[in-house]
C-alpha positions as CSV (number, residue, x, y, z in Angstrom):
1,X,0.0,0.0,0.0
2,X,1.0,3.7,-0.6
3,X,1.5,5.8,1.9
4,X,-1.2,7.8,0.7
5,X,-3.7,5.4,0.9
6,X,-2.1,4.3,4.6
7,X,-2.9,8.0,5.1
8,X,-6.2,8.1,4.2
9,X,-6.7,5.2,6.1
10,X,-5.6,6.8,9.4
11,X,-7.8,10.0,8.7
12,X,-10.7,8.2,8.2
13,X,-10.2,5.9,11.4
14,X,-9.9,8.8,13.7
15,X,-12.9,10.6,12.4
16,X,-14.8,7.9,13.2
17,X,-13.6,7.3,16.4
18,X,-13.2,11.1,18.2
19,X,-16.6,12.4,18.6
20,X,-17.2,15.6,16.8
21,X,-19.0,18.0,19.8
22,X,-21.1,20.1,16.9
23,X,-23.4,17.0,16.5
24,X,-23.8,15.9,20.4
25,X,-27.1,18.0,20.5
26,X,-28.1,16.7,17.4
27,X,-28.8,13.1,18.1
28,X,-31.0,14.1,20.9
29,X,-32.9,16.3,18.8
30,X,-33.5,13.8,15.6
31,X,-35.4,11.3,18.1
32,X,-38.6,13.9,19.1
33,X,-39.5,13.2,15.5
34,X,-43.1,14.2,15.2
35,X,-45.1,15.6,18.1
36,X,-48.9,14.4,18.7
37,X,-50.4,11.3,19.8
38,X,-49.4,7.6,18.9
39,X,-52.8,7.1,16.6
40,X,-52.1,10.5,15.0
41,X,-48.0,9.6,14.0
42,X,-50.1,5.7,13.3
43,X,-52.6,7.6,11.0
44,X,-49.6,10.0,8.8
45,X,-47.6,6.9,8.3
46,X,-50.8,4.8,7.2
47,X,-51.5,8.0,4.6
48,X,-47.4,7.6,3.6
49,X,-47.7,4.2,2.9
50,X,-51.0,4.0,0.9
51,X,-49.4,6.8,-1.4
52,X,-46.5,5.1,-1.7
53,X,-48.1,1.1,-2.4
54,X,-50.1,3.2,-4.9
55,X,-47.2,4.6,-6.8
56,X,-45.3,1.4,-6.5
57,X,-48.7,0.0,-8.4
58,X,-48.6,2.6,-10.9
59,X,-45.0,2.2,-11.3
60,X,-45.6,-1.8,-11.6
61,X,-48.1,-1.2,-14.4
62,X,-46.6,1.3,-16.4
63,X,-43.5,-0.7,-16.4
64,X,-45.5,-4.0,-17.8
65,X,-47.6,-1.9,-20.4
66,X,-44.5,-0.3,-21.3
67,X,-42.4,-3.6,-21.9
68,X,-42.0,-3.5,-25.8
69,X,-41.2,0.2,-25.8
70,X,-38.4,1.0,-22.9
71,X,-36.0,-2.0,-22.6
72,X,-34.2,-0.4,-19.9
73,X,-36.8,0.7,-17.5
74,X,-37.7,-1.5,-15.5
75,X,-35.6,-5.2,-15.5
76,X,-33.3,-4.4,-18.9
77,X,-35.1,-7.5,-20.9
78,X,-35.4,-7.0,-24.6
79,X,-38.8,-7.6,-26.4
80,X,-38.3,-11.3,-26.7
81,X,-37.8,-12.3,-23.0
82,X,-41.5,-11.2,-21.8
83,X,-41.7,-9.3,-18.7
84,X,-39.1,-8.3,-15.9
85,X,-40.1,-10.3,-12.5
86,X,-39.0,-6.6,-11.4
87,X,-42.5,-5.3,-12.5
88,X,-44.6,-7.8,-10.3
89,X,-42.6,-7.2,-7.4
90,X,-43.3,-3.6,-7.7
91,X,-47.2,-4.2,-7.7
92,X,-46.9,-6.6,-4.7
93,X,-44.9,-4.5,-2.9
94,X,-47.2,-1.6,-3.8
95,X,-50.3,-3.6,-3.0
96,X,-48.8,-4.6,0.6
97,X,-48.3,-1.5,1.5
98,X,-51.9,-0.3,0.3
99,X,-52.9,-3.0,2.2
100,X,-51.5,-1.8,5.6
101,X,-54.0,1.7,4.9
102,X,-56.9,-0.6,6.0
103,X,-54.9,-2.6,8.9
């Protein structure tokens, strides 16, 4: 090894291991997250992941009606090889999350 790389080694080492002061108050700060209730926080994060299983649905859907025309969007198959398993994971994935809306 170089002594450069040896060097970059070091640095990186100690910045990992002395604390850096600036972000002490951080850390305490980051895990308030959002004030309210429990079934409040339960009901935003219900609305995030119905949005989201619904885009991941959308996604799975354009990607499978748009097989023959973008090779690389989805699972990088050409038009001979059918659809990318990719594009039904997306729609589970998608309808799993949906799912948990009504949970």
């Amino acid at each position: 090894m170089s002594k450069l790389a040896i060097t970059l080694f070091l640095v990186s080492v100690v910045f990992m291991v002395v604390p850096d002061t600036s972000f002490a108050n951080k850390f305490t700060t980051i895990g308030g997250g959002v004030s309210g209730t429990d079934p409040e926080k339960l009901a935003i994060l219900k609305q995030i992941a119905a949005y989201t299983g619904t885009f991941f649905i959308l996604l799975g859907i354009l990607s499978i009606a748009t097989k023959d025309r973008f090779e690389g969007f989805i699972g990088m198959r050409t038009k001979d090889q059918g659809i990318s398993p990719g594009s039904y994971v997306l729609i589970i994935l998608g309808a799993l999350l949906s799912l948990l809306f009504f949970v």
